[in-house]
C-alpha positions as CSV (number, residue, x, y, z in Angstrom):
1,X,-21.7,-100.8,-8.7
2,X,-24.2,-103.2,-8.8
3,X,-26.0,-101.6,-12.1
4,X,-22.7,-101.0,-13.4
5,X,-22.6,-104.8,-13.5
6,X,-26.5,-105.6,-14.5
7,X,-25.3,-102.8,-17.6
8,X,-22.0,-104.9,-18.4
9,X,-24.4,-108.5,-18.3
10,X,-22.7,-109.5,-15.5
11,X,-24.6,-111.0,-12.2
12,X,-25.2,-108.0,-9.6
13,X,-24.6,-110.4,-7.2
14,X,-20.8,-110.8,-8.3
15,X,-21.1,-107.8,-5.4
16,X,-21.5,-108.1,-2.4
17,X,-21.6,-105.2,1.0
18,X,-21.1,-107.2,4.6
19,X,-22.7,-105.0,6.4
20,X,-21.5,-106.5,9.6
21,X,-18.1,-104.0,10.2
22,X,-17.4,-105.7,13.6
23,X,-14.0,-107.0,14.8
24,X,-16.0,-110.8,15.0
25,X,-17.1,-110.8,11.8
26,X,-13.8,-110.0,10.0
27,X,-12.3,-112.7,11.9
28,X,-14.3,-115.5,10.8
29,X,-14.3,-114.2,7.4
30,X,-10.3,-114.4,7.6
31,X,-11.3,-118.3,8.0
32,X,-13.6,-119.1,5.5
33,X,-11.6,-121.2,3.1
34,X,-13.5,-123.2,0.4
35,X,-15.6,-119.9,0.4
36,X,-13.1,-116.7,-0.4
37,X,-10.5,-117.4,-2.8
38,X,-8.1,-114.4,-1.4
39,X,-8.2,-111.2,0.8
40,X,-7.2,-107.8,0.2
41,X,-6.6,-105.5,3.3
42,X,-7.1,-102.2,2.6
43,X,-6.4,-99.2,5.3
44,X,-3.7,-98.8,8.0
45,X,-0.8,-100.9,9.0
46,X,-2.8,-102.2,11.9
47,X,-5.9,-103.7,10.1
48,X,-3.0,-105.1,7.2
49,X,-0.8,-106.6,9.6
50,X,-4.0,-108.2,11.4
51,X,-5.5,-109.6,8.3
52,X,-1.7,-111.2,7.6
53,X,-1.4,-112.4,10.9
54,X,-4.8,-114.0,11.7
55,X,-6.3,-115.0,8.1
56,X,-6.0,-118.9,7.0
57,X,-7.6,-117.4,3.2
58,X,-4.7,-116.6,1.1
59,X,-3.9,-112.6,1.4
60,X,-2.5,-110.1,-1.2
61,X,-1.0,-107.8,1.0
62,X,-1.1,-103.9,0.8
63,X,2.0,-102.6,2.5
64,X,1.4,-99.0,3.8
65,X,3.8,-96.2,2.1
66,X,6.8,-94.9,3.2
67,X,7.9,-93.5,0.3
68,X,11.3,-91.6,-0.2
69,X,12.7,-89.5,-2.7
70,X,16.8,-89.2,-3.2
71,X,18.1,-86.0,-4.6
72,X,21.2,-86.5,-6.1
73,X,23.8,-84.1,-6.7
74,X,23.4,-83.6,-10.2
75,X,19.4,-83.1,-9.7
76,X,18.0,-79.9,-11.4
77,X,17.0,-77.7,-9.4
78,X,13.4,-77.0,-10.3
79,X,12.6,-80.6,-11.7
80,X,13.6,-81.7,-7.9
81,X,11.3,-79.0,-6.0
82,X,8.2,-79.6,-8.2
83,X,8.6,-83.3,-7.6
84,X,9.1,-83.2,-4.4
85,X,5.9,-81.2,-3.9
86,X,3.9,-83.0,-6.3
87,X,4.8,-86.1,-4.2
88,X,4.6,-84.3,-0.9
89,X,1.4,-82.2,-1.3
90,X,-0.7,-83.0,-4.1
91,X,-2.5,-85.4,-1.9
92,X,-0.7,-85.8,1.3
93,X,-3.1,-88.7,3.1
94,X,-2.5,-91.6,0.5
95,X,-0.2,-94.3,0.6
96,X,2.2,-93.3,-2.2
97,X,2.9,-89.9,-1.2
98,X,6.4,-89.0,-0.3
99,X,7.1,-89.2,3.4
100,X,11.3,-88.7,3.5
101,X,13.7,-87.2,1.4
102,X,16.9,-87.7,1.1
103,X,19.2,-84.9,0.1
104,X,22.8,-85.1,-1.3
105,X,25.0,-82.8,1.0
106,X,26.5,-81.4,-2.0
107,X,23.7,-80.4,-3.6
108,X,23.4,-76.8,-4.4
109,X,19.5,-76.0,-4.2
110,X,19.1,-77.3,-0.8
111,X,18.0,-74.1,1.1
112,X,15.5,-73.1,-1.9
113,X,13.6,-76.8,-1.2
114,X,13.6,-76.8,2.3
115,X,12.4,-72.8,2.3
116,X,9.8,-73.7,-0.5
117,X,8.5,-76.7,1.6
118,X,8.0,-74.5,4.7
119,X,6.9,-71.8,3.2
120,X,3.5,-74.3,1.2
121,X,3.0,-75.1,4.9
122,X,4.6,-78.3,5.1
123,X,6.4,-78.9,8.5
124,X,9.6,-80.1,8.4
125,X,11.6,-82.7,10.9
126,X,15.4,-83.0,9.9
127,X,18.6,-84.2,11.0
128,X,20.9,-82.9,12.9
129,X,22.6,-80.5,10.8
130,X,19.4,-79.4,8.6
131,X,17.7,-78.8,12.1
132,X,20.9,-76.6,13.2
133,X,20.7,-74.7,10.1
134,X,17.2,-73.6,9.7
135,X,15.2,-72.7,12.6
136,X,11.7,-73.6,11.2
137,X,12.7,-77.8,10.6
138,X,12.3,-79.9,13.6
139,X,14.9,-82.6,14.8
140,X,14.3,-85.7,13.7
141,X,13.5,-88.6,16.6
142,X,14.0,-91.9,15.4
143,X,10.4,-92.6,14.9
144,X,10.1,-90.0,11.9
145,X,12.2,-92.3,9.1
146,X,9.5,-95.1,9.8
147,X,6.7,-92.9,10.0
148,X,3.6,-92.4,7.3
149,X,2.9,-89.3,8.4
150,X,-0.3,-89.1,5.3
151,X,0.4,-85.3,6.2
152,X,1.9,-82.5,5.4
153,X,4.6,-83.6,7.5
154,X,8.1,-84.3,5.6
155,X,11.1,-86.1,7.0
156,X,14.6,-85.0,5.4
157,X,18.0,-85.9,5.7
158,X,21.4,-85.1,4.2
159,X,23.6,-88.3,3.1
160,X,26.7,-88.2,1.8
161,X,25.7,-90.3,-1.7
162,X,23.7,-92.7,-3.5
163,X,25.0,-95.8,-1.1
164,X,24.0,-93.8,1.9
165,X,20.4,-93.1,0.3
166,X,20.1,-96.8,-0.6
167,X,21.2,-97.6,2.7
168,X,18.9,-95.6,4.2
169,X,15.7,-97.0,2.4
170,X,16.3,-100.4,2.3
171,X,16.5,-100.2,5.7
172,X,13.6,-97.8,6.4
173,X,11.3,-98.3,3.4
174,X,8.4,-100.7,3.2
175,X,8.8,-102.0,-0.4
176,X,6.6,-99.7,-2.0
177,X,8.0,-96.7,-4.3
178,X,11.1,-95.1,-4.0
179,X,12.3,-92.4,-6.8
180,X,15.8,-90.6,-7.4
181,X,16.3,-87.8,-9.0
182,X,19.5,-87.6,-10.7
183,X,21.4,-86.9,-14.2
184,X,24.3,-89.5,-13.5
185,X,23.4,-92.4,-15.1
186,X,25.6,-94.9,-12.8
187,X,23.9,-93.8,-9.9
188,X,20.2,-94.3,-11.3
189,X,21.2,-97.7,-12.1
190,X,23.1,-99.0,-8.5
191,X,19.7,-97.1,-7.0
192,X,17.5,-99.3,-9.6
193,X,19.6,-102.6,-8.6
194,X,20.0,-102.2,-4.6
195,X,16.7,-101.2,-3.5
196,X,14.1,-103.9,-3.2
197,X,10.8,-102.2,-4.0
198,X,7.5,-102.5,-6.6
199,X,8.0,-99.6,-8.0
200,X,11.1,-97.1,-8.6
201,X,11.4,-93.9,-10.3
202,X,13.8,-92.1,-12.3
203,X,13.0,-88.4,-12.1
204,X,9.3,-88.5,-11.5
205,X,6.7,-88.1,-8.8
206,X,6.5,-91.4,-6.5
207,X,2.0,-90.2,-6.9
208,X,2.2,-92.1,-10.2
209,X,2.0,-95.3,-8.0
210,X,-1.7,-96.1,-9.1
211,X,-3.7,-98.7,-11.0
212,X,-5.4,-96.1,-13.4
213,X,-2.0,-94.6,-13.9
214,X,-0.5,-97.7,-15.0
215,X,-3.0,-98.3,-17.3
216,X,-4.1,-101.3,-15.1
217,X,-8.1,-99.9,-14.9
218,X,-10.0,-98.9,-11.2
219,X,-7.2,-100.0,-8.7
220,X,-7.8,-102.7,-6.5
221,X,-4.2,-101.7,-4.3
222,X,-0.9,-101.4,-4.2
223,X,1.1,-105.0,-3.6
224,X,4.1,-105.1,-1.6
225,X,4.9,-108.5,-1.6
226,X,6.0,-110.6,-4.2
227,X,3.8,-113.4,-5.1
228,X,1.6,-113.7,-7.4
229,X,1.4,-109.7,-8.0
230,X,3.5,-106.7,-7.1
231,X,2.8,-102.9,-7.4
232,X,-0.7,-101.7,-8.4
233,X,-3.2,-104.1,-9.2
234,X,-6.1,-103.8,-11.3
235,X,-8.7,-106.5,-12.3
236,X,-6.0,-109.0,-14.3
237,X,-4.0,-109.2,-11.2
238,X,-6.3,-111.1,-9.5
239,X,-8.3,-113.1,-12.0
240,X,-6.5,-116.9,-12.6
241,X,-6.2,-119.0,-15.5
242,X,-7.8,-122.2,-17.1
243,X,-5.8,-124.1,-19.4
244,X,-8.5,-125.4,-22.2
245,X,-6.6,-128.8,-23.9
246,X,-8.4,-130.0,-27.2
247,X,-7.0,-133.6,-28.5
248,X,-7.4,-136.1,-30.9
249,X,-6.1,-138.7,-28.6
250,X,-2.6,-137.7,-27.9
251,X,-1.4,-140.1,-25.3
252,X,1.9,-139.2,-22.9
253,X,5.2,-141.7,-24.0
């Protein structure tokens, strides 16, 4: 990284590796005001929720993923199961991989997902009914709807509509990216306006959650909060302004 920067005429020392990793360390850097303009945790929900708790320096916070996908009623079939793997299994261990999905009890493909999932090797923990139904999905324990399993380890659940689904995230969700899949218009929009998250998606993969992807450049993470930046963040979102006044003696009245 370092020649990368001597190559771009930029000081290498712009860079720098703290070598010292232990618990000690981190904590006085959390206090070093005057020194570090801002923190970015990057890692599990214990080392984010520590930096937030601890730190005096002003953090940009990295929620962890729980991400959900709604199937809607109207879905297509196909569109919804490659989706739902893409975001499942095309890299299960990062934070914007699906971990739930929400299934409308009407719609028609529902044994065809649940059979495709188990039969790529994903194992399956369902409610109630979907665990009554199909011998190879787990139940549920309350624990799995707020889990980040970063595994091939999928969550699902039948609701009865959109408001259910909604319902369901906003109180199980951790702000990050939600998606619905759905060819009722109406519906898209209430699941756009009621859920509180950085990013939502309208029949696409929630794995699109990414800097690069977003045409932001190398990702610096994935904000959750919502000051001064949201969603992924590349360079821009954490550079600051300087306002640059030329006059010819202007005076305020």
């Amino acid at each position: 990284m370092k020649e990368a920067l001597r190559d771009s005429a930029i000081p290498a020392d712009a860079i720098q590796l703290l070598e010292d990793t232990s618990r000690e360390a981190a904590q006085q850097m959390f206090r070093l005001n005057g020194y570090l303009d801002v923190l970015i945790p990057r890692g599990g929900a214990g080392l984010i929720r520590s930096v937030i708790e601890n730190a005096t320096v002003p953090v940009l916070e990295t929620g962890v993923g729980n991400c959900h996908i709604f199937i809607d009623e109207s879905a297509q079939k196909q569109m919804a199961i490659d989706i739902v793997l893409n975001a499942k299994l095309q890299r299960p261990s990062v934070c914007n991989a699906v971990e739930t999905v929400l299934i409308h009890q009407n719609w028609p493909y529902i044994s065809e997902l649940v059979e495709t999932l188990h039969a790529r090797g994903v194992e399956l923990r369902g409610d109630s009914q979907l665990a009554s139904s199909y011998s190879f999905i787990q139940q549920a324990a309350e624990a799995d709807w707020s889990t980040e399993y970063l595994a091939p380890i999928l969550a699902v659940k039948l609701v009865q509509n959109v408001k259910e689904a909604v319902d369901h995230i906003n109180r199980y969700g951790t702000k990050h990216s939600e998606a619905i899949i759905s060819e009722q218009n109406d519906n898209v929009r209430f699941f756009f306006q009621a859920i509180d998250a950085a990013v939502l998606y309208h029949n696409a993969s929630t794995r699109f959650t990414d800097g690069e992807q977003f045409g932001y450049g190398a990702e610096i993470g994935i904000s959750t909060q919502k000051l001064h930046a949201r969603g992924p963040m590349g360079l821009r979102a954490i550079t600051t302004t300087k306002s640059l006044v030329y006059g010819t003696g202007q005076i305020r009245s």
